[in-house]
C-alpha positions as CSV (number, residue, x, y, z in Angstrom):
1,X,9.7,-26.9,4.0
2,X,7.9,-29.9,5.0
3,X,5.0,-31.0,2.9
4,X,2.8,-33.7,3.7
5,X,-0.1,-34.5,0.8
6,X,-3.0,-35.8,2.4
7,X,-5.4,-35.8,-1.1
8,X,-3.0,-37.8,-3.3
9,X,-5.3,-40.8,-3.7
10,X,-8.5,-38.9,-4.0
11,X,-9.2,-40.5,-7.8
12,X,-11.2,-43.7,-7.3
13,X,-11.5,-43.4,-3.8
14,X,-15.2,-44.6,-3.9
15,X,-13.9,-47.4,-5.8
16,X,-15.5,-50.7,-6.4
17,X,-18.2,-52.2,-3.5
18,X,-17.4,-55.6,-2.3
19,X,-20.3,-57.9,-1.3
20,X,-20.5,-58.2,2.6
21,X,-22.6,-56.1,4.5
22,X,-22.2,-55.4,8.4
23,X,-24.4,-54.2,9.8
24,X,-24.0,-52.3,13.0
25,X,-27.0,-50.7,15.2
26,X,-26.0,-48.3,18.1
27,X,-28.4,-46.7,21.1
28,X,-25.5,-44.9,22.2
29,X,-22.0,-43.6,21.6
30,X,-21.2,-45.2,18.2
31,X,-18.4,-48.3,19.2
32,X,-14.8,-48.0,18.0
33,X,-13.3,-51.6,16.9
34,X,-11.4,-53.3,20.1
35,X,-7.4,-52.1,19.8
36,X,-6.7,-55.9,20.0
37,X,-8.5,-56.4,16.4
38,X,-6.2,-55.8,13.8
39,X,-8.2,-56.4,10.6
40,X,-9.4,-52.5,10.7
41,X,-12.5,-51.3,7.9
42,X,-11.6,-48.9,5.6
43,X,-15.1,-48.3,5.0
44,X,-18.4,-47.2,6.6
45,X,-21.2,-45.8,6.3
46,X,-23.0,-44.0,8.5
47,X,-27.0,-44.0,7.5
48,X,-29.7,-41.8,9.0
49,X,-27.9,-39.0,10.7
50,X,-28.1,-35.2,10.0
51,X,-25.5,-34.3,8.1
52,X,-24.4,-30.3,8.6
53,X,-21.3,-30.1,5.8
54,X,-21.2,-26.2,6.8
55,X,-20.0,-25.8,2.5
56,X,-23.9,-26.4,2.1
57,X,-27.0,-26.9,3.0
58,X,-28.1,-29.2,5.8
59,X,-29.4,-32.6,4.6
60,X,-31.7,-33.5,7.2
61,X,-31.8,-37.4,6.8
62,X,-28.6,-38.9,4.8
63,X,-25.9,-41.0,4.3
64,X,-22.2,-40.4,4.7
65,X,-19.1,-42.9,3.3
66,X,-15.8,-42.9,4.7
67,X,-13.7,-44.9,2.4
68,X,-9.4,-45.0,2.9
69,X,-9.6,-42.1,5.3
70,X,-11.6,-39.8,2.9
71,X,-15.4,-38.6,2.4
72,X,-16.4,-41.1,-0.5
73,X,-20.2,-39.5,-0.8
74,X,-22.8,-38.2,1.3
75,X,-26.6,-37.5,0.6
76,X,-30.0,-38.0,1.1
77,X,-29.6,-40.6,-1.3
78,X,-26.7,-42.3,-1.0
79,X,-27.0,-45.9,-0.5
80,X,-24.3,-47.5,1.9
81,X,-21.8,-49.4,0.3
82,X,-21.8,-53.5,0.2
83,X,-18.2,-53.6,1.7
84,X,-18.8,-50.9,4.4
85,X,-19.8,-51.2,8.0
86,X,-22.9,-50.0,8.2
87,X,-23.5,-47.2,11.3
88,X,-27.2,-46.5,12.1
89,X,-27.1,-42.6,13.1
90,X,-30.4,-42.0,14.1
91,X,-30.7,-38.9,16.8
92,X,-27.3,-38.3,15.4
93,X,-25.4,-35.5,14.0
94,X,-22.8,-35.6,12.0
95,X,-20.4,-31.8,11.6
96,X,-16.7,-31.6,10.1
97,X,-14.3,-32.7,12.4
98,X,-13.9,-29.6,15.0
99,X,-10.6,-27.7,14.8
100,X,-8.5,-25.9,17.4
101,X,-6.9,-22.8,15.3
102,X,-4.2,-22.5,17.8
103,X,-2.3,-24.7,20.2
104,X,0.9,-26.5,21.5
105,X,-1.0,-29.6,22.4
106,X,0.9,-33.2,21.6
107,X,4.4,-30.5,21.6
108,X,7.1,-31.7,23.6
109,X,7.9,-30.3,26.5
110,X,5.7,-27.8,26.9
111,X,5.9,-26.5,30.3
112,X,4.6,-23.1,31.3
113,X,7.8,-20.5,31.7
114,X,5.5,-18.5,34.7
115,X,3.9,-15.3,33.9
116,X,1.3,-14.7,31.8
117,X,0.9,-15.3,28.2
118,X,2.1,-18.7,26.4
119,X,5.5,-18.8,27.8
120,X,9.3,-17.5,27.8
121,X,12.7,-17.8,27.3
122,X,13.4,-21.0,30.2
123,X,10.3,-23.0,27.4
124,X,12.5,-21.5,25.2
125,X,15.2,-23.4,26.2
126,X,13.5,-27.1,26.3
127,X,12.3,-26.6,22.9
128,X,16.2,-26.2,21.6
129,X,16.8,-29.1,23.5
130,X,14.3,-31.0,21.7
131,X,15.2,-30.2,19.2
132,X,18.1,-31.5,16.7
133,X,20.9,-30.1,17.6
134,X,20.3,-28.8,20.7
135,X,21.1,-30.5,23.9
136,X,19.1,-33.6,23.8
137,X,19.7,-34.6,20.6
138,X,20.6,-37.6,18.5
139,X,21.2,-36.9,15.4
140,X,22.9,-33.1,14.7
141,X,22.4,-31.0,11.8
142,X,24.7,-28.8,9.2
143,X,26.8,-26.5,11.6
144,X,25.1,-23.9,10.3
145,X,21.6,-24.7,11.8
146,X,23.1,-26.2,14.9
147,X,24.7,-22.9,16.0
148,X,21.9,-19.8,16.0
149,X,23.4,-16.8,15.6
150,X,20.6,-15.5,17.5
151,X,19.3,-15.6,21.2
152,X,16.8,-18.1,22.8
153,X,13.3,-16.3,22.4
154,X,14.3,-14.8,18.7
155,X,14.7,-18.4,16.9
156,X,11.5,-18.4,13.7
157,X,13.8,-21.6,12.7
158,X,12.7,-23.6,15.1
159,X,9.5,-26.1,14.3
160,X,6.3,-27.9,15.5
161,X,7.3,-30.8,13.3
162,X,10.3,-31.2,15.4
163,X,8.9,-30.9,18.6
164,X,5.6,-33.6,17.8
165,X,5.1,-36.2,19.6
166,X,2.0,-38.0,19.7
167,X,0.4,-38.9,22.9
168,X,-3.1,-40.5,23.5
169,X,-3.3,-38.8,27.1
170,X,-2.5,-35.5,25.5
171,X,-5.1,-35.8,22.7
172,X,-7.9,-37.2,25.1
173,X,-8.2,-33.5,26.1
174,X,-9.6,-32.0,23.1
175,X,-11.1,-34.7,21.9
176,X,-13.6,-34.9,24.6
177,X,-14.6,-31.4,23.0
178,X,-15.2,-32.7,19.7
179,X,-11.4,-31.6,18.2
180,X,-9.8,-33.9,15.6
181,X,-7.2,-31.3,14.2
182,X,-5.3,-28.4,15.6
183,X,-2.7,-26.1,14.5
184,X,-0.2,-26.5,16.9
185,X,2.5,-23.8,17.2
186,X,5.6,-23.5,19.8
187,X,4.7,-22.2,22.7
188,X,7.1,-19.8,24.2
189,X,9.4,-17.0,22.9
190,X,9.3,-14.1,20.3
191,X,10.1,-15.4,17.2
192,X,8.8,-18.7,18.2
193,X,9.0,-21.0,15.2
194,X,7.1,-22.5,12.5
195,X,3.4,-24.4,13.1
196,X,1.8,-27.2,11.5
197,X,-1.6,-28.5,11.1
198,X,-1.9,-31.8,12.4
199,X,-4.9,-34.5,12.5
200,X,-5.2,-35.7,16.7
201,X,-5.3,-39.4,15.7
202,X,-3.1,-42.8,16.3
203,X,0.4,-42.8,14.4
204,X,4.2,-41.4,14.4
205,X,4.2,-37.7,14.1
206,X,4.8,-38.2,10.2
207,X,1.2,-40.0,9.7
208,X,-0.5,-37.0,11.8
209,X,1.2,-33.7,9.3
210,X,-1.4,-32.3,7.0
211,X,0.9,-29.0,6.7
212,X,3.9,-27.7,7.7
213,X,4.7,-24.7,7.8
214,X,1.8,-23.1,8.4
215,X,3.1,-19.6,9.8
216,X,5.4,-18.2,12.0
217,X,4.4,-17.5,15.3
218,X,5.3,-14.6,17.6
219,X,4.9,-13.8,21.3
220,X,5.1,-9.8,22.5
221,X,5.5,-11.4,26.4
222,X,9.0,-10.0,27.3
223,X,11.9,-12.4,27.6
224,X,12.4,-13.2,31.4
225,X,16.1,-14.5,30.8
226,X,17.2,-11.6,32.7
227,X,18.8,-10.3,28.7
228,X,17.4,-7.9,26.5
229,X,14.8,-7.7,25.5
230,X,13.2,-7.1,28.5
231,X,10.0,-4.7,27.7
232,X,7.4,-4.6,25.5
233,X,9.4,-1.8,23.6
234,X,12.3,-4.2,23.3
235,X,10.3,-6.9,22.1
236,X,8.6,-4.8,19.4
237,X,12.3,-3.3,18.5
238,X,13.9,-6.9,18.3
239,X,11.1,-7.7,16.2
240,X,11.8,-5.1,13.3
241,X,15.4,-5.4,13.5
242,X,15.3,-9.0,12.6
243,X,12.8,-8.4,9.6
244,X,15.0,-5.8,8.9
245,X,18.1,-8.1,9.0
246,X,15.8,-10.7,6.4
247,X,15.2,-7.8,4.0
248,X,19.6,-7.7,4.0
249,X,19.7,-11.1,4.4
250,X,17.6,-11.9,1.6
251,X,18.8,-8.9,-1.2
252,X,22.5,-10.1,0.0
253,X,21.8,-14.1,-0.6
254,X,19.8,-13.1,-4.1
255,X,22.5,-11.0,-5.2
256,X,25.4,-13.6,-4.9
257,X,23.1,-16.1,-6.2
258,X,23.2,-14.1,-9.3
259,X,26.8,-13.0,-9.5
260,X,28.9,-15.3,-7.2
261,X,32.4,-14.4,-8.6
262,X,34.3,-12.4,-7.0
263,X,31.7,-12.2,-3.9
264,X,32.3,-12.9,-0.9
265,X,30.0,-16.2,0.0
266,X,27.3,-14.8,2.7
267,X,27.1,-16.8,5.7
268,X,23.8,-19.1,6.1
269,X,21.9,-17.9,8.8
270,X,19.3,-20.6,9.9
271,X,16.8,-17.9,12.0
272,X,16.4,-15.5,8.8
273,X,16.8,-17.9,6.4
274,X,13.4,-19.1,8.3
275,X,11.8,-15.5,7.8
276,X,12.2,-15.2,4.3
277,X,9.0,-16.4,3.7
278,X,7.2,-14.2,6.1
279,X,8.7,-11.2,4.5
280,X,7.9,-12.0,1.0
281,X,4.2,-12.6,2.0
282,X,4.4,-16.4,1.1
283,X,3.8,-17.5,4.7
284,X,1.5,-15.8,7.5
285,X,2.9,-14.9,10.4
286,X,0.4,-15.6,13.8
287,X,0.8,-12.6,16.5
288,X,-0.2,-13.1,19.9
289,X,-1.8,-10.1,21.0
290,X,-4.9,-9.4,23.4
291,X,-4.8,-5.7,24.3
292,X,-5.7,-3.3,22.0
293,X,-2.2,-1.6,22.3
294,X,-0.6,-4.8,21.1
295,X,-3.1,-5.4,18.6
296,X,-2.5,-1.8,16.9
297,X,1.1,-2.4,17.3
298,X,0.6,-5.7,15.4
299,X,-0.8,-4.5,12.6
300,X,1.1,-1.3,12.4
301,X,4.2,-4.1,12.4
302,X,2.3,-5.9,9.7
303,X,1.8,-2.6,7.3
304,X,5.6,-1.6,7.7
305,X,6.8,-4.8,6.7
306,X,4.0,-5.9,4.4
307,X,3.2,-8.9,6.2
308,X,-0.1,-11.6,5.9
309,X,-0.6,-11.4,9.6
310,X,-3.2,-13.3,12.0
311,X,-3.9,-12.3,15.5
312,X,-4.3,-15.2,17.8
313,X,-5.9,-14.5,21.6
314,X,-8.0,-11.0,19.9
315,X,-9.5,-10.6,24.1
316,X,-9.8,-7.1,23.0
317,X,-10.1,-7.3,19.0
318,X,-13.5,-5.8,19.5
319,X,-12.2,-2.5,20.2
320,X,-10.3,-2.4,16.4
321,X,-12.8,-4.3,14.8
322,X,-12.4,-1.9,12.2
323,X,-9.0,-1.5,11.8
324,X,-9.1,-5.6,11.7
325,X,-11.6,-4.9,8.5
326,X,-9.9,-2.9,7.1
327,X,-6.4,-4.5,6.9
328,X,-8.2,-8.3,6.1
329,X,-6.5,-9.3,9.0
330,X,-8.7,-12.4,10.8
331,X,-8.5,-13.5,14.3
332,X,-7.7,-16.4,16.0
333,X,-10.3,-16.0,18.9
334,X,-9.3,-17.5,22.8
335,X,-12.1,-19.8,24.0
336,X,-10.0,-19.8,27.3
337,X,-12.7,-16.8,28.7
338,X,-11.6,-15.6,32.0
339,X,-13.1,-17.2,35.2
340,X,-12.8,-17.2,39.2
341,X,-9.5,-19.1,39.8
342,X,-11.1,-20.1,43.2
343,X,-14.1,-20.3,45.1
344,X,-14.1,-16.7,47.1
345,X,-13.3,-17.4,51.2
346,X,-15.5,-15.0,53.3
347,X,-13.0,-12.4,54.0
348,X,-11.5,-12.6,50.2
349,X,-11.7,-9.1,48.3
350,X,-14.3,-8.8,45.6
351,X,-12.5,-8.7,42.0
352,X,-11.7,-5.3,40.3
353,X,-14.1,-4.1,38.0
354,X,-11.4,-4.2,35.3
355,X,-12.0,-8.3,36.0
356,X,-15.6,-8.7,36.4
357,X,-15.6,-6.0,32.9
358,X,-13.4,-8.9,31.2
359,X,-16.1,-11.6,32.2
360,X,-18.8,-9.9,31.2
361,X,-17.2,-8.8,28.0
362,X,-15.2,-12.2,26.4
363,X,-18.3,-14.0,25.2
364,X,-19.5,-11.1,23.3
365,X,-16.7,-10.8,21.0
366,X,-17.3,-13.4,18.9
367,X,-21.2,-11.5,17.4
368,X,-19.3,-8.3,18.0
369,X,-16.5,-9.5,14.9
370,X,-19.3,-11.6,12.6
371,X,-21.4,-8.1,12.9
372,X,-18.2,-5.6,11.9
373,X,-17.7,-8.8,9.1
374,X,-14.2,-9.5,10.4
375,X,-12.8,-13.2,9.9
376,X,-12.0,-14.9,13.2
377,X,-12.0,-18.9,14.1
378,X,-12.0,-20.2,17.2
379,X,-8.8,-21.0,19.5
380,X,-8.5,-22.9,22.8
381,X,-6.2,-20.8,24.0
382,X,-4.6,-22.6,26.5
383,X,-7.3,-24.5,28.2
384,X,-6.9,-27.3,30.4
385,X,-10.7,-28.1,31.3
386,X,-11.9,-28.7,28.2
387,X,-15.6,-29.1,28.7
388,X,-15.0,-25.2,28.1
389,X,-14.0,-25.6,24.6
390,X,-17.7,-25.8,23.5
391,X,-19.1,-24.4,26.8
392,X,-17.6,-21.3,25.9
393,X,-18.8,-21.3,22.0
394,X,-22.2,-21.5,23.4
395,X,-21.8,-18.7,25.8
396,X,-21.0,-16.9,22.6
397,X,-24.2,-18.0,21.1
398,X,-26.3,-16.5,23.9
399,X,-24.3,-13.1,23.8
400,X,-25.6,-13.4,20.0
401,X,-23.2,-14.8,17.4
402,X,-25.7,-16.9,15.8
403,X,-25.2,-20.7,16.0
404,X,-24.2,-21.5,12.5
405,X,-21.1,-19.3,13.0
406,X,-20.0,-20.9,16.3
407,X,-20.1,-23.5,14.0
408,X,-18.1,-22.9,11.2
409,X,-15.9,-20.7,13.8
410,X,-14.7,-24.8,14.7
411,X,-14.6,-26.2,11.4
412,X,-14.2,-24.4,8.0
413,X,-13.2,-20.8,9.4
414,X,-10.3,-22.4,10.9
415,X,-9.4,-24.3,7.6
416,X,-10.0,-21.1,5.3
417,X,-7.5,-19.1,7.5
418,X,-4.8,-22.1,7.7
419,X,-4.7,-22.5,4.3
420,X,-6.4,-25.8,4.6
421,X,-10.0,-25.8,3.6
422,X,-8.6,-28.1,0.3
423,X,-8.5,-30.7,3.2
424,X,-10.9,-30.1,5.9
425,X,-13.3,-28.2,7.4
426,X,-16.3,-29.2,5.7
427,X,-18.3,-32.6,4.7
428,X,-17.1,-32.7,1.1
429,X,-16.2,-35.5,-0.7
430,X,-12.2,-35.6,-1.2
431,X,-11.6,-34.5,2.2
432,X,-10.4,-36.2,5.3
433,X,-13.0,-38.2,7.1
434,X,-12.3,-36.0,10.4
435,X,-16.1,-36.2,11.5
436,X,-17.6,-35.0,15.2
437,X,-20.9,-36.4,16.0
438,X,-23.3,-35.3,18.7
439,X,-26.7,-36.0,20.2
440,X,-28.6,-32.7,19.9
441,X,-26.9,-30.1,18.0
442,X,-23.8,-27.6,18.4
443,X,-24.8,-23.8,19.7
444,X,-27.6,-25.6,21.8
445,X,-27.7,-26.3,25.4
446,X,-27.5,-30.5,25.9
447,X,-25.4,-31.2,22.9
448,X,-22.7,-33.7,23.2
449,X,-19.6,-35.5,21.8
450,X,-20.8,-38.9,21.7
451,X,-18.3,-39.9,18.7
452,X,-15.6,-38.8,16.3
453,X,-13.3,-40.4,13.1
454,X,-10.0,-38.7,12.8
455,X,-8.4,-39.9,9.7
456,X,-11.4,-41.8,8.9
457,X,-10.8,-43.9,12.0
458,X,-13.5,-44.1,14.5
459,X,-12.2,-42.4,17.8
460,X,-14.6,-43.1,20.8
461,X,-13.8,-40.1,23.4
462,X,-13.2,-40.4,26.7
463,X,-15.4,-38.7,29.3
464,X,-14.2,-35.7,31.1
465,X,-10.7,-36.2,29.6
466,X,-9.8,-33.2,31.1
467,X,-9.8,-34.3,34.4
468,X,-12.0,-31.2,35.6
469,X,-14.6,-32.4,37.9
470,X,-17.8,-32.8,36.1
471,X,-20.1,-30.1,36.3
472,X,-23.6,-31.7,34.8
473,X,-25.9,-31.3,37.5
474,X,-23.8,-31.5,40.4
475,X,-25.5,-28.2,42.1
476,X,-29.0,-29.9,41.7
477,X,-30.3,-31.0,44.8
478,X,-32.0,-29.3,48.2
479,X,-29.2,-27.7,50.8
480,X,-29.4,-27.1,54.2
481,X,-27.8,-24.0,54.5
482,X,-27.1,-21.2,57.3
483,X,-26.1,-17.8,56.3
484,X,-24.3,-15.3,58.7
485,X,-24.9,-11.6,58.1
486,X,-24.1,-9.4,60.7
487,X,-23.7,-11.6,63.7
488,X,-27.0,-13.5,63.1
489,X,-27.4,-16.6,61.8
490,X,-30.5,-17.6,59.3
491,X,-31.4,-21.3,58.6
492,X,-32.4,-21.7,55.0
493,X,-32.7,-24.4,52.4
494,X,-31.8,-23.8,48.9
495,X,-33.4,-26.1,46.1
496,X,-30.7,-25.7,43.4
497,X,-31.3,-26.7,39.8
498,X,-28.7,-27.1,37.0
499,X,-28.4,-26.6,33.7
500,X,-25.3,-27.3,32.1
501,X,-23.3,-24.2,33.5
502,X,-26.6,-22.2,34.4
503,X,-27.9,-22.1,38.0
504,X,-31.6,-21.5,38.9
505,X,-34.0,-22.6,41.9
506,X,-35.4,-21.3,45.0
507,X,-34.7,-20.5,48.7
508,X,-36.9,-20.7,51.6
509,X,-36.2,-20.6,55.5
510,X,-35.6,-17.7,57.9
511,X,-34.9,-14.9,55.4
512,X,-37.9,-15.5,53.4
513,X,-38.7,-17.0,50.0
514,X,-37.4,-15.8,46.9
515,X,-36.0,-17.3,43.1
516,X,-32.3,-18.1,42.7
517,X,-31.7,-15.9,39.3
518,X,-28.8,-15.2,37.4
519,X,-26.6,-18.5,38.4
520,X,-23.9,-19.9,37.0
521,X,-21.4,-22.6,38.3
522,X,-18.4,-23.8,35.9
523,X,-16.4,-27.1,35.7
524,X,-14.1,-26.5,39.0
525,X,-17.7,-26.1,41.3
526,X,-17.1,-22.4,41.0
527,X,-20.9,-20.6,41.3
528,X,-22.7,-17.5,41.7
529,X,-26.2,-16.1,41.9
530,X,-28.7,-13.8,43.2
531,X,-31.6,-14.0,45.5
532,X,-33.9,-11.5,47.2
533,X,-34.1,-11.8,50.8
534,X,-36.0,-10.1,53.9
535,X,-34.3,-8.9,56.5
536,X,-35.5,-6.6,59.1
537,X,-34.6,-3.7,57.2
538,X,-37.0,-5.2,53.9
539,X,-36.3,-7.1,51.2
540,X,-32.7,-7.0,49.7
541,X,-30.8,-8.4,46.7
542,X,-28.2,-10.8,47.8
543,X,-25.2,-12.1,45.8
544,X,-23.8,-15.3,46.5
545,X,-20.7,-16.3,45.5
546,X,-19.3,-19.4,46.3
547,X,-17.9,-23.1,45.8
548,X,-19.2,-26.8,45.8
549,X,-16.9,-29.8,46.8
550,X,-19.0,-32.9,46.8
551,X,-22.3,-32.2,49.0
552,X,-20.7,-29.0,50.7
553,X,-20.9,-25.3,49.7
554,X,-19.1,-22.6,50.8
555,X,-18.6,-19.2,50.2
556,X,-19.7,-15.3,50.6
557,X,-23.0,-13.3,50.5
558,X,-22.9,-9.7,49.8
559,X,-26.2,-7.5,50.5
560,X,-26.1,-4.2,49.4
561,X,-25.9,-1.7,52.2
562,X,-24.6,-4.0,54.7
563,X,-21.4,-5.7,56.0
564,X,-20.4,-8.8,53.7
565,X,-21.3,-12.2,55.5
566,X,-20.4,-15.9,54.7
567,X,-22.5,-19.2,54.5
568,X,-22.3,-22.6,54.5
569,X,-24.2,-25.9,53.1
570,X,-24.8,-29.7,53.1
571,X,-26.8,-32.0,50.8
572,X,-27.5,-35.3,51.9
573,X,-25.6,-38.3,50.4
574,X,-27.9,-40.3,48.0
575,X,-30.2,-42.6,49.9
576,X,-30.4,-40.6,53.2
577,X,-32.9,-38.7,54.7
578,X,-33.9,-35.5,52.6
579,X,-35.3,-32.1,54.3
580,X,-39.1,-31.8,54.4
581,X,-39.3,-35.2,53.0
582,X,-39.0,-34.1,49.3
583,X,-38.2,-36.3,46.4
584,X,-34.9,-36.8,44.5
585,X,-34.7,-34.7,41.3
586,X,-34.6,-36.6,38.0
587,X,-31.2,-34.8,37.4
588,X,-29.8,-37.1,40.8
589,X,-31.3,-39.6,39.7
């Protein structure tokens, strides 16, 4: 078991005040120290911010210390320190460091085995040969550990701690979304292995360990090795037998331990050796389940075999929110909400209900669960544009979890479920200076990351880390636009406004003037909306779905009662001529 104290110098962590002052006033994102500088602080303080420790009450106007990596103090009364560098936080708001309850990021190797879900048995197989032991290894372990008695896919032995490796690139991702800790978890297999909690900051993978283990982690995707097992039924099947095999394995080891003479020595078996603990209740185990059918068959797993379980992905956790009650079992929730993969070509098939159903239905889960009281944090679940980490938490807020939840859904739900709320998830003094800060406040639209401290180290993110194009007000502008329906062609322009992700405006032209309602447009340039139209049979309600690239749209319009149609767009390039000889908008300004 690898244990890493992080609270082992809390007594006298406020210690003595030197005599400097620095002071440091910031209009913007608060500044990092240059990389070149090596004399780093140890101290600040960061004066005039709202502070939200999520424990407690809000403190409006305060002070907050960061002294050696911890919370020293914070109130509206607390004076900085002489020896700290001094942050002005006006505008600024100041929450626990964010949390991602479940992830592989900063894991090595960790390519996607195809199919759905987090992977298979050819991940599977990079992980072993990361780790010691297995093929690319330096240094080999007992023989005993080296050589699984068990199959790639069905290895609990294997762990995070192992696999991380700390990479700037990797972190700039979630940090851009306010994360400065995650539990990260292999990513493939059945038995997958043991997780740890881990702070995303600079350092070997030692410095970054707050715990380890956390749980063990298990997959219900099939192995696609071409072996057993194959099905869901297998997988469920392998999964008892090897609990089974523990309850022997442990009852057998026990008994020798008592009475060794004239026993046969039981042979050391690395994979159940690892599952001791989950059978004995002493670690949780994290089940990936999104259906309801593999949710029920989680927990009817976790009754027969009297396990602490934790369901991570929960798409349909709604549907047992009871039986989730009932058996204290909270949820990991997936922020990773379905979405259009791809702008829709004109003769592209509409999506199944089943799809549009899933839509409709993934940011409601979260006020579904805080209304039936069940505990649930949330998880990124696999994202790769991460400007959907909070996008999504706020989509949640406006399908009615109320904003304080989304909240402490990212900071000290996360922590209380981990087994880690002694060390973050709150603004508390003794805990780890992970801190996000925004300009306008989380659960409201306009909010952003401006600045974080991982480890009480101030962490500047990077914009758009995640590579996804971005989407702030890249719709807004006036299009010239011709619509085909039917064999005729209709010149209109559409004045486009955005909002973050929301889409609204107006279009005038040849099929008459109406209000762009219900639009939406994500981070890939991926929108919808509605507008009523005339055409010569009256006034119609049109849906158009479509995609930006630059200043071109594309896509299809479908009217009710007619065939579906296609249209196309332009917006003119900054500085050129604009139709009608309107103005720019502030928002392209």
């Amino acid at each position: 078991m690898v244990s890493v104290p992080r609270l082992a110098h809390l007594a006298g962590a406020a210690g003595p005040c030197g005599a400097a002052v620095i002071g440091v006033a910031l209009a913007g994102p608060l500044a990092a120290q240059p990389a070149s500088q090596r004399a780093i602080p140890s101290t600040y303080a960061i004066t005039n911010a709202r502070l939200v420790p999520v424990s407690g009450p809000v403190i409006e106007k305060g002070t907050l210390v960061v002294r050696d990596g911890l919370i020293a103090a914070l109130g509206a009364a607390v004076k900085a320190p002489a020896d700290a560098r001094v942050i002005d936080g006006t505008g600024l708001t100041v929450y626990p460091g964010l949390i991602d309850a479940y992830s592989s990021v900063g894991l090595a190797s960790q390519q996607p085995a195809g199919g759905g879900g987090r992977g298979g048995g050819a991940a599977v197989a990079a992980f072993a040969a990361n780790r010691p032991g297995g093929a690319g290894a330096q240094n080999a372990p007992a023989e005993g550990a080296r050589n699984s008695l068990h199959p790639l896919g069905l290895q609990p032995e294997l762990t995070a701690v192992e696999l991380l490796k700390p990479d700037a690139d990797a972190f700039a991702g979630p940090q851009s979304a306010g994360i400065t800790a995650a539990l990260v978890a292999p990513a493939s297999g059945i038995f997958q292995g043991q997780s740890a909690f881990v702070t995303l900051g600079t350092g070997d993978a030692a410095s970054l360990v707050v715990k380890a283990p956390v749980s063990q982690n298990v997959g219900f995707t099939p192995l696609r090795t071409g072996g057993y097992p194959n099905s869901l039924l297998g997988v469920f099947s392998s999964l008892r037998q090897m609990l089974l095999d523990t309850q022997h394995y442990r009852d057998e080891q026990a008994a020798y331990a008592r009475s060794p003479r004239g026993m046969r020595r039981p042979e050391l078996d690395p994979s159940l050796e690892a599952l001791v603990p989950v059978i004995e209740g002493r670690e949780p185990v994290i089940m990936q389940a999104g259906s309801r059918r593999e949710i029920e068959r989680a927990l009817g797993l976790a009754k027969e075999f009297k396990l602490k379980a934790i369901i991570a992905g929960g798409s349909e956790a709604y549907l047992v929110a009871d039986q989730l009650k009932a058996a204290d079992v909270p949820v990991l929730l997936s922020l990773n909400f379905p979405r259009r993969a791809a702008a829709a070509s004109a003769d592209a098939d509409p999506d199944p209900i089943r799809v549009l159903r899933e839509r409709v239905q993934a940011p409601k889960t979260a006020g579904q669960l805080a209304k039936a009281n069940v505990k649930f944090a949330f998880e990124s679940g696999g994202l790769t544009a991460w400007g959907d980490f909070l996008a999504n938490a706020q989509k949640a807020v406006d399908d009615g979890l109320p904003a304080e939840q989304a909240v402490r859904a990212m900071t000290l739900g996360p922590a209380e479920i981990l087994g880690v709320a002694d060390r973050v998830g709150s603004l508390d003094v003794g805990k780890i200076a992970n801190l996000t800060i925004t300009r306008g406040t989380l659960g409201e639209r306009g909010a952003r990351v401006t600045q974080l401290f991982v480890d009480g180290r101030p962490v500047t993110p990077r914009a758009d880390a995640s590579g996804a194009p971005n989407a702030t007000a890249m719709a807004t502008g006036a299009w010239t636009t011709t619509v085909s329906l039917e064999g005729t062609q209709y010149a209109v322009t559409l004045s486009l406004r955005q909002d973050a992700e929301r889409l609204g405006g107006s279009m005038q032209g040849e099929l008459g003037s109406g209000e762009v309602t219900n639009g939406s447009i994500g981070a890939d340039g991926a929108f919808r909306f509605t507008a009523t139209i005339t055409m010569k049979s009256g006034s119609e309600e049109a849906t158009f779905v479509g995609n930006l690239e630059g200043n071109a749209i594309r896509g299809r319009v479908q009217v009710v009662g007619h065939d579906p149609g296609n249209f196309t767009g332009t917006r003119p390039e900054r500085g050129q001529g604009r139709p009608n000889g309107t103005r720019p908008t502030p928002q392209e300004n």
